[in-house]
C-alpha positions, 0 to 999 in steps of 0.5 A: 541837403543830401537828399537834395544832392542825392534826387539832382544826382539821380536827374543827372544819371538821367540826364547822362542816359540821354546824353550817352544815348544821342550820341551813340545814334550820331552815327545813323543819320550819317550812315543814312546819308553815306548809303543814299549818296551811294544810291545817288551815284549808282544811278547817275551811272546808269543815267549817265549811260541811258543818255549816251544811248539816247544821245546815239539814238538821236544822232541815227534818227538824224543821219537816217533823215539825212539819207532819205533825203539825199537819196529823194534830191539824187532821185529827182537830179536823175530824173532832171539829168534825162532831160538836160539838152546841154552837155556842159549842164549834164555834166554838172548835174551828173558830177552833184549827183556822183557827190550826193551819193559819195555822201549818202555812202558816208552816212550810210558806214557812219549809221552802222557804226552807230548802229554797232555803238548802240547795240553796245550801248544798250547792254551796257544800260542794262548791265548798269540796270541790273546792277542799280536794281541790286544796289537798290536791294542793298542799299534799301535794306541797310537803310531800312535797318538804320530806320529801325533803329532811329524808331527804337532810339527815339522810342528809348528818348521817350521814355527817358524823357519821361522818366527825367521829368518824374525825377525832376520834380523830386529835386529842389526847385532853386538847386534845379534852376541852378543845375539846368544853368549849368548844364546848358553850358557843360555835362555833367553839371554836378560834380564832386572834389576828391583829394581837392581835385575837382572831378569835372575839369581835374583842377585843384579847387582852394584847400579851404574851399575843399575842407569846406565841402567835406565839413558841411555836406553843401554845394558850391561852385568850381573856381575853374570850370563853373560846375556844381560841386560837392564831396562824395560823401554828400551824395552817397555817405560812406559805409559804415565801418564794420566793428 
C-alpha cells in the first residue's frame, strides 16, 4: 500500500506543479487586457481630437460655399440694381444687398476664427499622434513580454502534463479513480492526519478512525471535507533511529 500511496503523492506533486504554475500566469492575461484598454484609450483620444479637426474642417468647407454664394447672389443684385426704374424697388434691392454683405462680412470673421481653431487643432492631432506612436512603442513591447511569457507558461504546462500522465500510469487504477474524484471537487485530494488533525481542512477526524490509520497504513476518507487521507508514515516512513 505504501508504494501505492507513495506513486499517487508523486502525481499529486505534479498535479500541485500544474496547479501552482496556472495560477501564477492568472496575472498575464490581465495585465494583457490592462495594457490594450490603455492602447484602446489613447487612441480614442487622438480619434476624438482628429474628429474635432474634421468637424472644423467641415464647417469652414461649408461657410466658404456659403460665401461664394452670397457674393455670386450680391453680384447679380448689383447688376439688377442699375436697372431698377422704380425708386421704391431700388431701394429695396439696395437694402438686400447691404444685408447680404453685413452677412458675407459675418461668415468671413466666423471663417478666420475657425481658421485660427483649425490651426490649433491640427497641433493638437499631432501632439496626440506622437504621443499614441509612443504608447504604442510602449505598450506593444510590454505586451510582447507578456506574450513571451504566456509561450513559456504554456511550453512548461506541456511538460508537466506530459510528465503527470508518466506518473499516472504508475498509481493504482481504482486508488487513481478515486483521487481524480476527488480532486475535481478540492486540491490537494490527498492528504495526511497529524496528532488527529486532518491536514487539508484542519479539523479533528474520529480518534478511533486516526489510530486506525497510523495501525494499518491505509487510506480513508476525511469526515469534514471528503479528502483522501492517510498518516504521514504511510507515504514516507520515519527514519530509522540511529543506535
Amino acid at each position: 500500500m505504501q508504494e501505492r500511496l507513495k506513486a499517487l503523492a508523486d502525481l499529486q506533486k505534479v498535479d500541485l506543479e500544474i496547479l501552482a504554475l496556472r495560477k501564477s500566469a492568472e496575472v498575464y492575461p490581465r495585465q494583457m487586457g490592462e495594457l490594450e484598454r490603455e492602447l484602446s484609450l489613447a487612441k480614442g483620444e487622438v480619434e476624438a481630437e482628429r474628429n474635432k479637426l474634421l468637424d472644423v474642417e467641415r464647417q469652414r468647407r461649408t461657410l466658404e460655399q456659403n460665401i461664394a454664394e452670397e457674393k455670386e447672389k450680391v453680384r447679380k443684385w448689383e447688376t439688377r440694381l442699375s436697372e431698377q426704374r422704380s425708386t421704391r424697388e431700388y431701394a429695396a434691392l439696395a437694402r438686400e444687398i447691404d444685408i447680404a454683405k453685413k452677412a458675407n462680412a459675418t461668415m468671413a470673421e466666423e471663417l478666420v476664427e475657425l481658421g485660427k481653431i483649425q490651426v490649433q487643432l491640427r497641433e493638437l492631432v499631432k501632439g496626440k499622434d506622437q504621443q499614441y506612436a509612443a504608447k504604442v512603442a510602449d505598450v506593444g513591447g510590454k505586451l510582447n513580454e507578456l506574450r513571451a511569457k504566456v509561450a513559456g507558461f504554456e511550453g512548461q504546462v506541456k511538460e508537466l502534463q506530459a510528465k503527470r500522465a508518466e506518473v499516472a500510469r504508475g498509481v493504482h487504477p481504482p486508488l487513481l479513480s478515486r483521487y481524480e474524484t476527488v480532486r475535481r471537487r478540492r486540491s490537494p485530494a490527498l492528504v495526511t492526519v497529524v496528532a488527529g488533525t486532518c491536514q487539508g481542512c484542519n479539523m479533528s477526524v474520529p480518534p478511533q478512525l486516526f489510530n486506525t490509520l497510523k495501525t494499518t497504513l491505509e487510506t480513508d476518507i476525511c469526515p469534514s471535507c471528503h479528502r483522501i487521507i492517510c498518516a504521514p508514515e504511510a507515504i514516507e516512513p520515519p527514519p530509522a533511529k540511529k543506535e
